[in-house]
C-alpha positions as CSV (number, residue, x, y, z in Angstrom):
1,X,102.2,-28.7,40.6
2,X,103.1,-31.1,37.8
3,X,102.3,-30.1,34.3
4,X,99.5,-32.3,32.9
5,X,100.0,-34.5,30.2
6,X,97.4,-35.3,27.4
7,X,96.5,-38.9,26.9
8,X,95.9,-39.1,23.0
9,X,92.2,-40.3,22.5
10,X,91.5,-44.0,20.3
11,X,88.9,-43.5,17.9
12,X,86.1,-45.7,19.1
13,X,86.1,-48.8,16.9
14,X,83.0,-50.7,15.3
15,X,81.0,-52.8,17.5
16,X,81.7,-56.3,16.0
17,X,78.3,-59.4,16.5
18,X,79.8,-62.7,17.8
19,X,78.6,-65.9,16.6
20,X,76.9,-66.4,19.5
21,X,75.1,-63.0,18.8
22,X,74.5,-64.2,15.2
23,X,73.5,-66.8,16.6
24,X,70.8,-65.5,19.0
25,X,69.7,-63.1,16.3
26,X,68.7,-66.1,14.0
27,X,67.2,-68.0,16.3
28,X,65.1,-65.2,17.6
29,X,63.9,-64.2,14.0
30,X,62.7,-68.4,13.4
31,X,61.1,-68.0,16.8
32,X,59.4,-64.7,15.5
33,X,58.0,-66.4,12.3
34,X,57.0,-69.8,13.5
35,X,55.0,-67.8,16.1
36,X,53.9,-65.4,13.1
37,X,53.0,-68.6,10.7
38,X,50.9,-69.9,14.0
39,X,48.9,-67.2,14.0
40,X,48.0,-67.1,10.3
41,X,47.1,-70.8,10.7
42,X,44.7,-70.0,13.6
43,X,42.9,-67.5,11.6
44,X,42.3,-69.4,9.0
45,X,40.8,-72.0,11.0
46,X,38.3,-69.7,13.1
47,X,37.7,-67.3,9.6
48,X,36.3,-71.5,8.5
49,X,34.8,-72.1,12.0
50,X,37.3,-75.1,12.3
51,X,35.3,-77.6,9.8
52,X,36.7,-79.0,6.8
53,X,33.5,-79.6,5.4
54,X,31.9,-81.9,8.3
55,X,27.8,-82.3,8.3
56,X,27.6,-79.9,10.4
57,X,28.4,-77.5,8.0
58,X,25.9,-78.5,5.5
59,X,22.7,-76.9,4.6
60,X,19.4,-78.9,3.8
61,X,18.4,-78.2,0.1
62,X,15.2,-78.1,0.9
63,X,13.6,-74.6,1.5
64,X,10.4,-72.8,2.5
65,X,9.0,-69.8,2.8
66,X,8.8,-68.2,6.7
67,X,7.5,-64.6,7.9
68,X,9.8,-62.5,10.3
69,X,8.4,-62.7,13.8
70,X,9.0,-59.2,15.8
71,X,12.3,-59.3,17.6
72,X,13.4,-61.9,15.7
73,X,16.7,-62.5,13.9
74,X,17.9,-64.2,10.8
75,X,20.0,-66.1,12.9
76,X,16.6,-67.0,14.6
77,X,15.0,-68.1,11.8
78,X,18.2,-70.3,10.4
79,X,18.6,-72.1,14.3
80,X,14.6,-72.7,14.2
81,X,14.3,-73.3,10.5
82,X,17.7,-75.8,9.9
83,X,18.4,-76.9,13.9
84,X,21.0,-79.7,12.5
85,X,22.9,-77.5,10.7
86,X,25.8,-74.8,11.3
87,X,22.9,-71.6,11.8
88,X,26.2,-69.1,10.0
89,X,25.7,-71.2,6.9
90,X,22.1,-71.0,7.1
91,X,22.4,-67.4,7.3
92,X,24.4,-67.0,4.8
93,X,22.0,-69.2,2.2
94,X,19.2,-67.0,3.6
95,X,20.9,-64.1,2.1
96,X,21.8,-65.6,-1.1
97,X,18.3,-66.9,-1.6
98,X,16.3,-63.7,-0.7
99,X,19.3,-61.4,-2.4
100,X,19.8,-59.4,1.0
101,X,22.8,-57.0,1.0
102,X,22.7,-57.0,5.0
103,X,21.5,-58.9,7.7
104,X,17.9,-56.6,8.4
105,X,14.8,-57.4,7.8
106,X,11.3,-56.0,8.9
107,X,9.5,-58.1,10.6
108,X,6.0,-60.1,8.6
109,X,8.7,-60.1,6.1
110,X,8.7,-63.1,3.9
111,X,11.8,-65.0,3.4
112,X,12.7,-68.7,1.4
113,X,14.8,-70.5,4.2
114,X,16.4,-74.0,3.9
115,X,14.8,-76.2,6.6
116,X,16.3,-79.4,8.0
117,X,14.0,-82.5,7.7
């Protein structure tokens, strides 16, 4: 039997990144935040429903005063009351006139409502 020999062990070197992998690695970061920035942008649009201040999105000035009907909703009472206009803003100017914190209300409650001519 032949005596064995030891085979001296290299010390591992450092993993080196190509251009190529540079490369890859900065197109996949732009990819990354283009897709990112997209995302943002459709938020903001859906948070604003979409409308940069179309007519849809107005609400008549004119207002009058409407009882809760049982079952009904203030989203009800702003489609029925304002049909022309966008019934979130309405609901929102239902709260701000009649100072409600949430969206509840008894019903035979009176509330002032914008209505659409």
């Amino acid at each position: 039997m032949r005596p064995r020999t030891r085979v001296p062990v290299r010390a591992c070197s450092r993993t080196r990144i190509t251009t190529q992998g540079w490369l890859l690695t900065a197109v996949a970061a732009g990819v990354f935040s283009f897709a990112v920035m997209c995302g943002l942008l459709a938020n903001a649009l859906a948070a604003t429903g979409g409308s940069g201040g179309t007519a849809d999105s107005v609400v008549p000035a004119d207002t009058a005063v409407v009882s809760i009907g049982a079952g009904e909703s203030l989203w009800d009472v702003a489609a029925s009351a304002a049909p022309e206009a966008d019934p979130a803003a309405v609901v929102s100017r239902i709260r701000e006139l009649n100072d409600l914190a949430s969206g509840a209300v008894r019903a035979g409650t009176p509330l002032v409502v914008p209505v659409g001519s």
